[in-house]
Structures are given as C-alpha cells and as structure tokens.
DRENSEDREN-574389 format. One record per residue: residue number from 1; residue in one letter; x, y, z of N, C-alpha, C, O in turn. Coordinates in steps of 0.02 Angstrom, whole numbers, plus 50000, padded with zeros to 5 digits. Last residue first. Layout:
<pts>
(NUM; 'A'; (X; Y; Z); (X; Y; Z); (X; Y; Z); (X; Y; Z));
...
</pts>
This chain:
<pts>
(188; 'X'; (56123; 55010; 57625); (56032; 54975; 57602); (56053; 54900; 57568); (56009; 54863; 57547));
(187; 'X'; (56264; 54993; 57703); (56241; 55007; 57660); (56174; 54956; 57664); (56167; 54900; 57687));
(186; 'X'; (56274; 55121; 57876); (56262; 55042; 57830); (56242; 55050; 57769); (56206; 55099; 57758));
(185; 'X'; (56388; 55200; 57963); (56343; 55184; 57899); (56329; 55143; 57897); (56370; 55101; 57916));
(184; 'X'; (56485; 55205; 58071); (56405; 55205; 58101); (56357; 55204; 58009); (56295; 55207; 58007));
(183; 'X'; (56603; 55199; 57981); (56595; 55258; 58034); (56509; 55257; 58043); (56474; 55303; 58023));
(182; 'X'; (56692; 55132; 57926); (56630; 55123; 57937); (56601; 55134; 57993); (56579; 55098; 58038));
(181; 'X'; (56817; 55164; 57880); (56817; 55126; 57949); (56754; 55103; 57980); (56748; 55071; 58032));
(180; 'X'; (56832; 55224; 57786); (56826; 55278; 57853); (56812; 55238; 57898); (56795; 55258; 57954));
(179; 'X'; (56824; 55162; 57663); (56876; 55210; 57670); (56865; 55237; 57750); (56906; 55280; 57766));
(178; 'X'; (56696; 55101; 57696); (56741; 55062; 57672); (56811; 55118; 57699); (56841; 55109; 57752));
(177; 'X'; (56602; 55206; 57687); (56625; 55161; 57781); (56674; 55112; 57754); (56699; 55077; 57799));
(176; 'X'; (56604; 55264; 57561); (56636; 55301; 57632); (56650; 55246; 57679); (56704; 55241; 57707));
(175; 'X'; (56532; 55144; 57497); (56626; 55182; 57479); (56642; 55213; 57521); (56701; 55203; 57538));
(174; 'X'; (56419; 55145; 57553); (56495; 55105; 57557); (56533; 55118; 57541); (56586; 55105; 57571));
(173; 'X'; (56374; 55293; 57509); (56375; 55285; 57575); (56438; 55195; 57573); (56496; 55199; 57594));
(172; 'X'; (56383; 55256; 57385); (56423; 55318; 57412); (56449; 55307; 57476); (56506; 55308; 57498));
(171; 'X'; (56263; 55175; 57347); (56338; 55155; 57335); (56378; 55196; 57372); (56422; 55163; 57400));
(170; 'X'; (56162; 55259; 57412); (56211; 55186; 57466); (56261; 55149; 57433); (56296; 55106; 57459));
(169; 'X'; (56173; 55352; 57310); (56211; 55356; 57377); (56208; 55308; 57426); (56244; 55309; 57476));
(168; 'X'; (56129; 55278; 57214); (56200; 55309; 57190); (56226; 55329; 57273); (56284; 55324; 57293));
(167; 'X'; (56006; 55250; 57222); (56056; 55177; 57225); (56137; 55208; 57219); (56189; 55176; 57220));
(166; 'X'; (55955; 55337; 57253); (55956; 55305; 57309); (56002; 55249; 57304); (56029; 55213; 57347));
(165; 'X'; (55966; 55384; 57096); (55971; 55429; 57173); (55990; 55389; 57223); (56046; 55402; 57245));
(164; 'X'; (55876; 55280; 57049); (55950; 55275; 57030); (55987; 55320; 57100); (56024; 55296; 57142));
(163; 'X'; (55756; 55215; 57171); (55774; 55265; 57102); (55856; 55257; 57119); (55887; 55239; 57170));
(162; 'X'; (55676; 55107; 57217); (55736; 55101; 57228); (55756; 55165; 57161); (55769; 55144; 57105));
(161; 'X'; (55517; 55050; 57185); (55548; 55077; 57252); (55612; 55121; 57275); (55614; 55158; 57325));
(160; 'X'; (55532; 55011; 57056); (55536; 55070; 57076); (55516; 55089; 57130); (55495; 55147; 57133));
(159; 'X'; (55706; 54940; 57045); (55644; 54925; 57039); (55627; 55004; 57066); (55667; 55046; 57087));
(158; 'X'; (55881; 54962; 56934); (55818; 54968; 57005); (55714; 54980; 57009); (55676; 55019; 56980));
(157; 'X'; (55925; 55002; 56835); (55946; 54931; 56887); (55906; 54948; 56924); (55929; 54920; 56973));
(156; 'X'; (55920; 55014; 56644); (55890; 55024; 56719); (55905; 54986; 56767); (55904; 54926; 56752));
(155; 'X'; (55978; 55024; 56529); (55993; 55028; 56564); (55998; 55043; 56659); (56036; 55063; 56704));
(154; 'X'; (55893; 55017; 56401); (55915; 54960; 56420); (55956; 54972; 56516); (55957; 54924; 56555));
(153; 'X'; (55908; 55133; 56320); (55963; 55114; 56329); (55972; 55033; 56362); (56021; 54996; 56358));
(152; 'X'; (55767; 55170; 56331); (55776; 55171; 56282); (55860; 55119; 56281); (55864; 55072; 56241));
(151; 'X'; (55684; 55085; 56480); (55721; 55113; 56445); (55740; 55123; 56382); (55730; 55069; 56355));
(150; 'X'; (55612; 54986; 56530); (55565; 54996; 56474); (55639; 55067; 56442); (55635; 55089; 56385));
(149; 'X'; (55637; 54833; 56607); (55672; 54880; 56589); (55619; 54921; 56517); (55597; 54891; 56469));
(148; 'X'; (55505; 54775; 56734); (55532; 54772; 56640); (55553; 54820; 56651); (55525; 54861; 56688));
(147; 'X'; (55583; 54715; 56905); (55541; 54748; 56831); (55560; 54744; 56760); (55610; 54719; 56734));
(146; 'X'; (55589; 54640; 57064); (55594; 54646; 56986); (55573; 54696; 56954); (55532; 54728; 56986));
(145; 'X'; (55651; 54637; 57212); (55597; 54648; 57174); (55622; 54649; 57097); (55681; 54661; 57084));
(144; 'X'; (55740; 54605; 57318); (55732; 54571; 57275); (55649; 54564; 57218); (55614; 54518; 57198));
(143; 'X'; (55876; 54718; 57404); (55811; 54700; 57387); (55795; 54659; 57317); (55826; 54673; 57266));
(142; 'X'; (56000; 54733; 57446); (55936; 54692; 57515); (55862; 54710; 57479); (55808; 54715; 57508));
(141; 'X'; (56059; 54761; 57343); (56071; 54714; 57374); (56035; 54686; 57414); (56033; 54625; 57422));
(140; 'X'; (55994; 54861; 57217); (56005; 54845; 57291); (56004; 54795; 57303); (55955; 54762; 57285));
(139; 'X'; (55955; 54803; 57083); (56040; 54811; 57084); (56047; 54837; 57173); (56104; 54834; 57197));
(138; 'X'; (55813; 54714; 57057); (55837; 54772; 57084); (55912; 54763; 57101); (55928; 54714; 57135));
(137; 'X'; (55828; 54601; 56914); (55786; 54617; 56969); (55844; 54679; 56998); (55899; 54690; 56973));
(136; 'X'; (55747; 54621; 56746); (55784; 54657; 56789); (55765; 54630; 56866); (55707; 54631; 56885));
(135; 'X'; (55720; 54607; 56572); (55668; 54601; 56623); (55745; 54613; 56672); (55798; 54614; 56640));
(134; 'X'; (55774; 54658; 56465); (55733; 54690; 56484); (55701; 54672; 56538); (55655; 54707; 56559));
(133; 'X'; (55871; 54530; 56394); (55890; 54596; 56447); (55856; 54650; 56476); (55887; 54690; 56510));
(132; 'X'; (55781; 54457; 56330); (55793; 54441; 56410); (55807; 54520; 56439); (55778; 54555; 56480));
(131; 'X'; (55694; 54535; 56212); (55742; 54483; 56222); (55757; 54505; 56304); (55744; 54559; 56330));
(130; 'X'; (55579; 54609; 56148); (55627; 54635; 56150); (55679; 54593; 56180); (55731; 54625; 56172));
(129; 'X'; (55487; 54506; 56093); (55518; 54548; 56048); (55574; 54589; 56077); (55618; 54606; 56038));
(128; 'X'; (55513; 54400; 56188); (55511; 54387; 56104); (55498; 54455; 56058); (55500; 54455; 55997));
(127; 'X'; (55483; 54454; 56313); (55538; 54411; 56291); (55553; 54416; 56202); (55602; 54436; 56170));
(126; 'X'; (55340; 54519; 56286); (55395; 54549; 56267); (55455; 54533; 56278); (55497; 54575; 56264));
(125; 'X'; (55273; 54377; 56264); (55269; 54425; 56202); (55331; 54469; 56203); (55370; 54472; 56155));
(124; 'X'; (55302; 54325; 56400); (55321; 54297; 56338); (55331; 54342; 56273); (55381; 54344; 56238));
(123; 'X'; (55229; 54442; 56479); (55310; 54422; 56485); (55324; 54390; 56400); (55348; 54422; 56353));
(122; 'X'; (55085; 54426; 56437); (55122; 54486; 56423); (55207; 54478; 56439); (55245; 54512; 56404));
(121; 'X'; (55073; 54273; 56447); (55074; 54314; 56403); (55105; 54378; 56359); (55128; 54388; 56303));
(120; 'X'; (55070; 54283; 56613); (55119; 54249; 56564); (55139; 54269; 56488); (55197; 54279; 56469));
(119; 'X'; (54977; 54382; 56624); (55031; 54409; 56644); (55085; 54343; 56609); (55138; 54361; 56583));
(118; 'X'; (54856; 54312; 56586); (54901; 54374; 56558); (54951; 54411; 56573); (54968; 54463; 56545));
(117; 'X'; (54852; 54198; 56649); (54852; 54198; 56560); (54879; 54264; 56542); (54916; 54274; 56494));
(116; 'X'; (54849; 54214; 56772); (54906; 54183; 56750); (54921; 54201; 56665); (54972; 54212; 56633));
(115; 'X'; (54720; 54292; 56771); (54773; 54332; 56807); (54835; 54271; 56776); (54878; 54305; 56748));
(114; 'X'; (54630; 54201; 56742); (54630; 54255; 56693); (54710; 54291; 56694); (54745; 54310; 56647));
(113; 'X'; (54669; 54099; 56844); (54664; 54052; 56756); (54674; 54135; 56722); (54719; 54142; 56680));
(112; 'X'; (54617; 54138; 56945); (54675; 54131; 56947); (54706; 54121; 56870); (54763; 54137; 56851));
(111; 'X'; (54483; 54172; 56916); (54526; 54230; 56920); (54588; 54223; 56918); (54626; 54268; 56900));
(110; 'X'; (54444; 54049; 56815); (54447; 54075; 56867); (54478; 54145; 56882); (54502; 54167; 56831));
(109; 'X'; (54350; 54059; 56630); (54404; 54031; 56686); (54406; 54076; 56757); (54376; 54129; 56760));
(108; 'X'; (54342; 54198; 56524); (54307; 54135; 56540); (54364; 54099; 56603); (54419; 54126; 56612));
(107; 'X'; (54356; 54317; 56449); (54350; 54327; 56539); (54320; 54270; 56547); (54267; 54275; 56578));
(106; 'X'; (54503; 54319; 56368); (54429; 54310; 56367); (54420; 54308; 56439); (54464; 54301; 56482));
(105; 'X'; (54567; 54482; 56325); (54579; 54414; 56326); (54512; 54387; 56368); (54474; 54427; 56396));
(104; 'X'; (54567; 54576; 56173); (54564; 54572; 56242); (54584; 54494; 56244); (54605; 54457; 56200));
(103; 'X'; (54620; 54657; 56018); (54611; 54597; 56050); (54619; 54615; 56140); (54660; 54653; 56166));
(102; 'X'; (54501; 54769; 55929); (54561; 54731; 55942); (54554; 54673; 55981); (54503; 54639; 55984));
(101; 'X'; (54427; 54881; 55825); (54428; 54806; 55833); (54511; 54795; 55869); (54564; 54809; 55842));
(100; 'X'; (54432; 55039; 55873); (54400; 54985; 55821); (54423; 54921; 55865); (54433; 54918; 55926));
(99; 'X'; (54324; 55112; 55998); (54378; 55123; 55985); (54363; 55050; 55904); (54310; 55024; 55888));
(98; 'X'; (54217; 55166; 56061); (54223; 55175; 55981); (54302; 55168; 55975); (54338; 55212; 55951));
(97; 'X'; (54165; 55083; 56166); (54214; 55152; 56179); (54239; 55180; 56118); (54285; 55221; 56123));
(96; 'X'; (54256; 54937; 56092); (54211; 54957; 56146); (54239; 55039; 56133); (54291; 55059; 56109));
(95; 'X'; (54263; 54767; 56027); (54267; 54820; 55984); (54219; 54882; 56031); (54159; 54884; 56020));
(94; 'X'; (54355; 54606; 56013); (54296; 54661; 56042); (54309; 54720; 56018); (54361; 54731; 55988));
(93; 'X'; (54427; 54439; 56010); (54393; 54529; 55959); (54351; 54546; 55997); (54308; 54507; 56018));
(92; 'X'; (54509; 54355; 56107); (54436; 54393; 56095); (54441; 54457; 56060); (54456; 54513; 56081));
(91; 'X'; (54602; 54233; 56169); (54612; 54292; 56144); (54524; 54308; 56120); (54485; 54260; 56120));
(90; 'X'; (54645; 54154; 56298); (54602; 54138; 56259); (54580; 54203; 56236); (54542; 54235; 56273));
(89; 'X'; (54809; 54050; 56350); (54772; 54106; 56312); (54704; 54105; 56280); (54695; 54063; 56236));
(88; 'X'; (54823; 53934; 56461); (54835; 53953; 56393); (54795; 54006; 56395); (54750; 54013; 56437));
(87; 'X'; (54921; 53875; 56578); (54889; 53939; 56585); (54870; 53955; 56513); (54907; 54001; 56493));
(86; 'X'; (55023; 53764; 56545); (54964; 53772; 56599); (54911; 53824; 56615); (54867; 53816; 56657));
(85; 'X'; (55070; 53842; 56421); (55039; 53761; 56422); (55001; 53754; 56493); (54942; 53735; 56490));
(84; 'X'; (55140; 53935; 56464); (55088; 53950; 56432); (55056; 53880; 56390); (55025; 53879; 56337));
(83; 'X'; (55231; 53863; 56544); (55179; 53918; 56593); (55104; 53936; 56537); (55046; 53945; 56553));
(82; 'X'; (55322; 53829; 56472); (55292; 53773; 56504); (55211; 53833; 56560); (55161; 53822; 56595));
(81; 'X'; (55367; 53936; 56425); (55304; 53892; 56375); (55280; 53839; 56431); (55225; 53812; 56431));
(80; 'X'; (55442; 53983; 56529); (55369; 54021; 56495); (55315; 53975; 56444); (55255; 53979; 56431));
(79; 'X'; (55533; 53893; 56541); (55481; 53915; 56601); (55410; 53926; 56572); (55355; 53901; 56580));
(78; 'X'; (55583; 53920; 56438); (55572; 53856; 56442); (55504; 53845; 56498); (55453; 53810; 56497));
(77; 'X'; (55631; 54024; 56432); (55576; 54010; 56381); (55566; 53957; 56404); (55514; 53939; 56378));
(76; 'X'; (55722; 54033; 56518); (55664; 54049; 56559); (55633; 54045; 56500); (55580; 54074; 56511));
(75; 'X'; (55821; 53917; 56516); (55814; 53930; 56530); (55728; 53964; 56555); (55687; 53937; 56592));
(74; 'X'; (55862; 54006; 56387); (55839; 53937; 56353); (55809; 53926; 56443); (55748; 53924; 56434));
(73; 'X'; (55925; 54095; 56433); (55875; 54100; 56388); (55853; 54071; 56384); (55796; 54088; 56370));
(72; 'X'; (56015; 54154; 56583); (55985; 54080; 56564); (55919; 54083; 56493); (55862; 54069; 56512));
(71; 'X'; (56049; 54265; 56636); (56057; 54267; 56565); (56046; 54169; 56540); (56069; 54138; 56492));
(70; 'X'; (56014; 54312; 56747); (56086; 54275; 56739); (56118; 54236; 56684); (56168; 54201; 56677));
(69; 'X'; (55874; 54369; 56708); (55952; 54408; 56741); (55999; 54365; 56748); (56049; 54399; 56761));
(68; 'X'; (55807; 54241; 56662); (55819; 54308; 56618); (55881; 54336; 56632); (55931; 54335; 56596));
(67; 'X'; (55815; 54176; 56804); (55857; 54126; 56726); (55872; 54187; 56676); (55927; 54193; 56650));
(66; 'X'; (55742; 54276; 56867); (55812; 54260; 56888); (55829; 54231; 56833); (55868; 54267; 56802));
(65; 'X'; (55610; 54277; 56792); (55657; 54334; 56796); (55727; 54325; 56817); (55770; 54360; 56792));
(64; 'X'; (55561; 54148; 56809); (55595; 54162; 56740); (55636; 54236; 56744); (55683; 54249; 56707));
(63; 'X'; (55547; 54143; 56938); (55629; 54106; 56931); (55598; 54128; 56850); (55647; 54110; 56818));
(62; 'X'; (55442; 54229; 56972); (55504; 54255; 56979); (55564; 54218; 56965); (55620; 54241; 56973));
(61; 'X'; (55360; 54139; 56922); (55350; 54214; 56871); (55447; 54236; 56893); (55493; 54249; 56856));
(60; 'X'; (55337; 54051; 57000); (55364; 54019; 56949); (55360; 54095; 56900); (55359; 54091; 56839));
(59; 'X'; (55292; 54118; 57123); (55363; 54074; 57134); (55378; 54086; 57052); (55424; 54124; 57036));
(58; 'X'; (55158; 54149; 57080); (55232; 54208; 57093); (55283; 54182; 57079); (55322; 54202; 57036));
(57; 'X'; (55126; 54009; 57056); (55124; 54062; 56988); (55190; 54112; 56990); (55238; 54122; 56953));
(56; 'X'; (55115; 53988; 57203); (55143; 53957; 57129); (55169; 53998; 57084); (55227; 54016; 57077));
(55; 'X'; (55005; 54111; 57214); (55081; 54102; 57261); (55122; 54048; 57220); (55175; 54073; 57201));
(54; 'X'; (54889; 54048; 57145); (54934; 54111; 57140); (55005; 54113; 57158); (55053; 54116; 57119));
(53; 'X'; (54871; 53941; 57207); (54893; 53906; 57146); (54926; 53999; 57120); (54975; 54007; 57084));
(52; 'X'; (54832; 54015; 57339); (54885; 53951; 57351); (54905; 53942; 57254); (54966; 53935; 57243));
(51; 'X'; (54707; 54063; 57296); (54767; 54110; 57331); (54822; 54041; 57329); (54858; 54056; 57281));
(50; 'X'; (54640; 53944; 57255); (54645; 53999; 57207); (54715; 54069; 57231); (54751; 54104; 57196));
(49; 'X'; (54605; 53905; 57382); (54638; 53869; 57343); (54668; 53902; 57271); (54716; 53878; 57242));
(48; 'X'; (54571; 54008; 57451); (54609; 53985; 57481); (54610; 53936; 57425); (54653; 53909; 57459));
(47; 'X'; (54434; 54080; 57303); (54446; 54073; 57375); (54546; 54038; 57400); (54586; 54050; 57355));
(46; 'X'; (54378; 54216; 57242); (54432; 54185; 57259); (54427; 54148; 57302); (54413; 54175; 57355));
(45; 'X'; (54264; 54302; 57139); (54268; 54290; 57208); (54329; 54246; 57189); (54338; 54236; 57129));
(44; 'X'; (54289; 54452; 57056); (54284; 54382; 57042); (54293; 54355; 57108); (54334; 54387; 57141));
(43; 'X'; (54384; 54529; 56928); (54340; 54561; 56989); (54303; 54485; 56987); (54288; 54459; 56933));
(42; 'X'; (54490; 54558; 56826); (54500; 54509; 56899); (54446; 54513; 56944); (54459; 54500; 57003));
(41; 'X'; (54447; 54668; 56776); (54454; 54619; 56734); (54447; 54526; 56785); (54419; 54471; 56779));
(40; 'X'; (54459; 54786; 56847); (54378; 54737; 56842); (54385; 54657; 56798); (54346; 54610; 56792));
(39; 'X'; (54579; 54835; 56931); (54600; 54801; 56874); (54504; 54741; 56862); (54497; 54680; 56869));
(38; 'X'; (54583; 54882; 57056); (54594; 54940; 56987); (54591; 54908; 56928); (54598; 54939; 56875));
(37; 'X'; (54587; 54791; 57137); (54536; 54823; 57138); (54533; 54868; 57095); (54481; 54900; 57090));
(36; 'X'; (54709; 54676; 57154); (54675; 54696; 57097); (54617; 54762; 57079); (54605; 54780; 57022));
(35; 'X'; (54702; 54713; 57306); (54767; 54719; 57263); (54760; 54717; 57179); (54798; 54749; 57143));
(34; 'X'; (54589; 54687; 57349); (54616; 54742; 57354); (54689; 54768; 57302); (54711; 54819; 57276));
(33; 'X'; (54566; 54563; 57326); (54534; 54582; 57287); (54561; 54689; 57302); (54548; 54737; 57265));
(32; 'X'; (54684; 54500; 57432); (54695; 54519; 57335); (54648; 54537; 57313); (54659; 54539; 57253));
(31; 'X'; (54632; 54545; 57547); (54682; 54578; 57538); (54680; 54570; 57446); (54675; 54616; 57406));
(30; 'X'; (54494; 54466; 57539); (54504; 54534; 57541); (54567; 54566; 57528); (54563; 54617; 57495));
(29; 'X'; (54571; 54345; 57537); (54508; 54359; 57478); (54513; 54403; 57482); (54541; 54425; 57432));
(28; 'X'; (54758; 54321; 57606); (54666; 54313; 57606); (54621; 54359; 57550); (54648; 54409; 57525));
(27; 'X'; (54864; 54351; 57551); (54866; 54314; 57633); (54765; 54307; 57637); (54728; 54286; 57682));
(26; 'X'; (54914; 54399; 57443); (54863; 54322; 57416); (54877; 54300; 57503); (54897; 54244; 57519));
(25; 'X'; (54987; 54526; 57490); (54914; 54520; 57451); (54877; 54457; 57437); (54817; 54458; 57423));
(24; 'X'; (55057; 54520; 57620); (55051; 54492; 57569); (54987; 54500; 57540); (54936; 54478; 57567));
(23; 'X'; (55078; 54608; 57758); (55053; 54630; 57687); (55055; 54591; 57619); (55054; 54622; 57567));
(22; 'X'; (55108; 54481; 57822); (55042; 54539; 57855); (55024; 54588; 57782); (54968; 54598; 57759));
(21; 'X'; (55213; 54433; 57782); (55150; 54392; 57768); (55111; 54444; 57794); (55057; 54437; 57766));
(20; 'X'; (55321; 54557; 57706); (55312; 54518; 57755); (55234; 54489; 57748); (55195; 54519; 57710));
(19; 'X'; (55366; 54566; 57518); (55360; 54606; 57566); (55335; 54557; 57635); (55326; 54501; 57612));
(18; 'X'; (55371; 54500; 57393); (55441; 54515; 57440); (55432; 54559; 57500); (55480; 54586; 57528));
(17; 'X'; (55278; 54468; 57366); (55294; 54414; 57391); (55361; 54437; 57422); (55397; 54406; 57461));
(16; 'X'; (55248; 54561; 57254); (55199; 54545; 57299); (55221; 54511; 57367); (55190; 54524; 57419));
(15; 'X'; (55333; 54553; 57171); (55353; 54603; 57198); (55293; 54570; 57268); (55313; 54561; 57325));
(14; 'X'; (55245; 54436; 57072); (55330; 54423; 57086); (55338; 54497; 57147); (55369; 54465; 57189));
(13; 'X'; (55145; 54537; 57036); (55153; 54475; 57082); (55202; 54466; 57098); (55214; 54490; 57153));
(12; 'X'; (55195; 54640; 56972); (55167; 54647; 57044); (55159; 54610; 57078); (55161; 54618; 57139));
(11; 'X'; (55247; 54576; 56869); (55306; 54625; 56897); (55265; 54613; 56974); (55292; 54585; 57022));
(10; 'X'; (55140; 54527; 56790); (55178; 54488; 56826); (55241; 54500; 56882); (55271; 54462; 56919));
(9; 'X'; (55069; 54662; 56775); (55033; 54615; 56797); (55078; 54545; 56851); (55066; 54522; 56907));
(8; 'X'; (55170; 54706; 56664); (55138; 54722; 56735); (55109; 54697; 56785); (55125; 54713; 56842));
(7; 'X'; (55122; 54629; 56572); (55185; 54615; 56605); (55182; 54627; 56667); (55187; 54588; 56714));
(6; 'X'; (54999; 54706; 56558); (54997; 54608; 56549); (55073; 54588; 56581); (55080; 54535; 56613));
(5; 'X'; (55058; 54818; 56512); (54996; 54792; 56557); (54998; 54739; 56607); (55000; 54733; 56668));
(4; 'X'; (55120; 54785; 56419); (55156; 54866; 56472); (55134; 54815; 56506); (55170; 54772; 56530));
(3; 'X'; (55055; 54744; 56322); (55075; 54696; 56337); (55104; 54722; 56398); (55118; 54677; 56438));
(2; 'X'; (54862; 54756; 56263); (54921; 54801; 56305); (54973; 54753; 56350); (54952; 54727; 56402));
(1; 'X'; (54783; 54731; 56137); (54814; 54697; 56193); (54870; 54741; 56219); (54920; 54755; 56185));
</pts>
C-alpha cells in the first residue's frame, strides 16, 4: 500500500477546487476521467451524481487539513473516522509483476467509493504515524492549496505551485512597498 499515493490522492482533490469552474476537474465525466487518467485504478464511468458526492468529499478532505493547520487534533480525527465510517476500506492480498505479497485496495464499489477509500486512508495512516504537523496549507496568502509536508525538518510552507523562491520574494517584494510607499508592487 503506498500511503505518498493514497494521500496524494487527497492533496489533488482538495487542490482541485481551488482553481475556477472551467477547470474544475469534477465540472463533468470527461474532465475527471482526465484528471485520474494516470491512475487505472479509477478507470470507471461516473456520472453527475458521483461528481457531486466527490465535491463533498473535497469540501470534507480540506476542513481536516484546516482543523490539522490550526492544530485542531481531535478535531480532524474526528473528521477522518467519521470519513472512514462512510468510505470504509476494503484491503486485498495480491501478489503482481513478481513482486511478493502485499496489500492493494479492492476495486469493488463506485469510483467515487474507490477514490474516497484511499485517499481517506492514505491521510489517516499518515496522521497516525507522522501526526498533524505534516499536512500544510500554502503560507501565500492568495493561495489555498494544501500538501503533505514530506520534509525531513517538517518545514515546508508552500504547496507546489508556490517554491520557497517565490515565497521569499513576495515576502521581499512587501517589505519593499511597505518601506517605499508601495511603489506599484503587490504582494502574491
């Protein structure tokens, strides 16, 4: 079970939703089978009721990342079990590609049912081993994307739209129009 993955999974949704309705990925069947199209696991017709219980899911992926970042613990476990009571897990030994025996997750249920089970999953698991301070939303101000901190230090603020670079000179850039009268800058 690759949990990187399975988190991943919930990073893109939650991120999915911060961009305008023309590029929302759950705006119709074609746009999210595009947005999964690397992932066969999700390969599966959808329809408009299955895009609608997604957009849920986002909502309810991104308030455990906000309760995480404002350090609500109790909070977003609370989220998460209540997430892994509507979305349960259905784990599978398989054994492919000579690799040995591990665990997948079962490809029974809707796409929406596969896509909730593992991206809830993969959050919960690495809540519980590595604890809240790993999940993050972006330290730019006009942006509200998330990620797992996978740092050794813990110390990442920016999603990866947003590299530290970019976050060090629209800090820069306000510190100048602050001191200079805000000489035609804006900060991002």
């Amino acid at each position: 079970m690759n949990l990187a993955s399975f988190a991943d999974l919930a990073v893109r949704l939650v991120n999915s939703g911060v961009y305008d309705a023309n590029t929302d990925p759950l705006r119709s069947r074609e746009a999210f089978c595009s947005f999964v199209a690397e992932r066969p696991f999700f390969a599966g017709s959808v329809n408009q009721h299955e895009l609608d219980r997604l957009k849920l899911l986002r909502s309810e992926l991104a308030s455990v990342f906000t309760a995480a970042v404002d350090g609500e613990d109790q909070v977003a476990v609370s989220a998460l079990n209540t997430l892994l009571m509507v979305h349960p897990v259905h784990p599978v030994l398989v054994q492919h590609d000579g690799e040995p025996w591990h665990i997948h997750l079962s490809e029974s249920g809707s796409v929406t049912d596969r896509y909730a089970a593992a991206s809830v999953i993969g959050l919960s698991l690495l809540l519980s081993a590595l604890g809240r301070e790993r999940f993050g939303i972006c330290a730019i101000a006009s942006c509200d994307r998330v990620f797992v901190d996978g740092s050794k230090n813990k110390s990442r603020r920016y999603c990866t739209d947003h590299s530290t670079a970019k976050g060090n000179v629209t800090s820069l850039r306000g510190q100048r129009a602050g001191t200079s009268g805000g000489a035609g800058e804006s900060v991002a």
